[in-house]
N, C-alpha and C positions, 0 to 999 in steps of 0.2 A: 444419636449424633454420628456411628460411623457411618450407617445408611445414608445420610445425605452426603460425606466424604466420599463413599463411596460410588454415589449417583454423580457426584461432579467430577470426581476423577472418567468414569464411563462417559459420560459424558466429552470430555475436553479429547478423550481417545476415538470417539467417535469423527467427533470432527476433522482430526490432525489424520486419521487413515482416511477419512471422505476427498481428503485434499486430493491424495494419490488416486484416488477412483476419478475423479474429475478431471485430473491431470490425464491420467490412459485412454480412457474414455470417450473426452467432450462432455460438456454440460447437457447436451440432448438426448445423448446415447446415455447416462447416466441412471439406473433405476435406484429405487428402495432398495432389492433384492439384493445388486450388485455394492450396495453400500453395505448391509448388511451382513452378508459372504464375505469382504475384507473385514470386518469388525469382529466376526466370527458370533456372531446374534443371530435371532431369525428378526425375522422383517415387523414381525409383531411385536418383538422387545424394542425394535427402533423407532416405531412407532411410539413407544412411553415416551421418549427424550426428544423427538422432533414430529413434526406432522410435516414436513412433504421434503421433496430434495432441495427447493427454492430457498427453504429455511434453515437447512444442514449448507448450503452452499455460503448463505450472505453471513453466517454463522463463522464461519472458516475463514473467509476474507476478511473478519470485524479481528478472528485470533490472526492472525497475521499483519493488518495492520496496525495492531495494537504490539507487538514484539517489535515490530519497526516503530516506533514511536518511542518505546521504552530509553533505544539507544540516543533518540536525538532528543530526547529530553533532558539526559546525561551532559551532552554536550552544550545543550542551551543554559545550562544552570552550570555551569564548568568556569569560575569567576576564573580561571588563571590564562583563557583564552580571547581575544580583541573579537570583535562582533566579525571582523571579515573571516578570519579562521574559523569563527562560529557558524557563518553563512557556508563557507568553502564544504567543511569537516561534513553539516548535514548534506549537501548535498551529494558530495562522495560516495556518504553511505545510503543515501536512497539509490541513489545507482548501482552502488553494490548486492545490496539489499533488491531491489528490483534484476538485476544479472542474473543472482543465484536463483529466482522464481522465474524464469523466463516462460517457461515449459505452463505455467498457471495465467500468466497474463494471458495465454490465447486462448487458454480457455474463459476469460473474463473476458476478453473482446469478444469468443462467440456468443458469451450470456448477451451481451449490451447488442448485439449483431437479432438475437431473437428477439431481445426486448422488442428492438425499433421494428421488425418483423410485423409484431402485434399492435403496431402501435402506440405502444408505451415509449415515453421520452425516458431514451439511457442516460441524457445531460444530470437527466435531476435524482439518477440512482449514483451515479459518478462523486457528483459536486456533494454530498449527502455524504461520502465516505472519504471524501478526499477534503472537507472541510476543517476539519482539524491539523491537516500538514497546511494548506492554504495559510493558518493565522499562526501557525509555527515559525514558517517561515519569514510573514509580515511582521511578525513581533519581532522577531532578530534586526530585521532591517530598521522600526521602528527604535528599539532600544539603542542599534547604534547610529542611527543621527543622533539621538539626544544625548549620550555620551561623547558628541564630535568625532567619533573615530570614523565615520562616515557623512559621504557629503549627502547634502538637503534633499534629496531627492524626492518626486510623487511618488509615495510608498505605494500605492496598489497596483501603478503601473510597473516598476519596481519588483512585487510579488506574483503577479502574471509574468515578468517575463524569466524569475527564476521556476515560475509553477509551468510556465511552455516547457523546459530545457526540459522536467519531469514525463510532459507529454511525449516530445520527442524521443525520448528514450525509450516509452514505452510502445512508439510506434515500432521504432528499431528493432527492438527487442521482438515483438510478438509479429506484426507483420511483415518485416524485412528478414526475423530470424534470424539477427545477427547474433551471436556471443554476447558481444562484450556492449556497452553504449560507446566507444571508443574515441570520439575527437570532443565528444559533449562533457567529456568529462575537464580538458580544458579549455572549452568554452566557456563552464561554470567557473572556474577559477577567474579566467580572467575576466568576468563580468564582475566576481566579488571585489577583486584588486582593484576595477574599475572605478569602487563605491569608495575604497579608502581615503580619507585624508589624508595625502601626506605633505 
C-alpha cells in the first residue's frame, strides 16, 4: 500500500516541477533529461511514470486545470449566492487564476503554435480541455433563467460570449504579455448585470 502512495505522490511531484521546466524553457527546448535533473531522478526513473514530455506536459495542464475547477465548483454549489454573482465570482477567478499562470499560457500557445505546425488541429486539443469550464459556465447561465433571477436569453450564445471574454484574456495575457487581464474584468461584470432581472 505505501508503494503505491508513494508512486502517486512522485508522481503528482513530477509533474508540478515539469510545470517550472516548461515554463523556463518552452515546450520545444524542453527534454527527458532536463525534466528529470529538476525532479532530481535520472531519466530512466522518469521513464516508470511517464513515456515522453507530451504526456508529462498534458499531465500538468489536466493538474492545473483541475485546482481551477475545484474553486469554481465551490462557488456554483454556494446556495447563498444569486446565479449573477455566481456567473461574476467564476469568472473573476478564472481570470485570477489565469494572471497568476501567465508565464505557462505561452508556453501552451507555443505547444498549440507546434501542433498547427505539424498539422494537427490545436481547436480540437483546446476544446477537449476547456470542455468542462465551457458547460460550467452554461449551467450557471442555465440554472439562472429557470430560477428567474436571469433574463431568457439563447444559452449557448450566452456561454460563448462569457467563454470569448476567457479567450481574450488569454490572448492578453500570453501574446500581449500584459499582467493583469485589466478592463475584461469589467466587461464580465457588466455583461453578468446585464443578464439580471431586475
Amino acid at each position: 500500500m505505501s508503494i503505491v502512495v508513494e508512486h502517486d505522490k512522485r508522481r503528482k511531484d513530477i509533474l508540478e516541477k515539469s510545470l517550472d521546466v516548461f515554463v523556463d524553457e518552452g515546450f520545444e527546448n524542453v527534454t527527458f533529461q532536463k525534466i528529470a535533473d529538476r525532479c532530481g531522478i535520472t531519466r530512466t526513473t522518469l521513464y516508470i511514470y511517464f513515456r515522453n514530455k507530451k504526456e508529462i506536459f498534458n499531465y500538468s495542464i489536466k493538474i492545473l486545470l483541475s485546482k481551477m475547477e475545484e474553486g469554481i465548483k465551490k462557488t456554483c454549489t454556494d446556495a447563498s449566492l444569486r446565479s449573477v454573482d455566481k456567473i461574476t465570482k467564476v469568472m473573476l477567478d478564472i481570470f485570477q487564476h489565469l494572471e497568476e499562470n501567465r508565464c505557462l499560457l505561452s508556453v501552451i500557445l507555443d505547444y498549440l503554435v507546434l501542433l498547427a505546425k505539424n498539422n494537427i488541429d490545436p481547436e480540437q486539443h483546446v476544446r477537449r480541455r476547456t470542455l468542462r469550464l465551457r458547460h460550467i459556465i452554461t449551467s450557471l447561465v442555465i440554472e439562472g433563467v429557470k430560477k428567474g433571477e436571469l433574463k431568457t436569453v439563447n444559452i449557448k450564445t450566452t456561454g460563448e460570449l462569457f467563454y470569448s471574454f476567457i479567450e481574450a484574456a488569454i490572448f492578453r495575457l500570453a501574446v500581449l504579455k500584459k499582467e493583469t487581464t485589466g478592463d475584461l474584468r469589467n466587461t464580465a461584470i457588466f455583461a453578468a448585470n446585464e443578464l439580471a432581472v431586475t
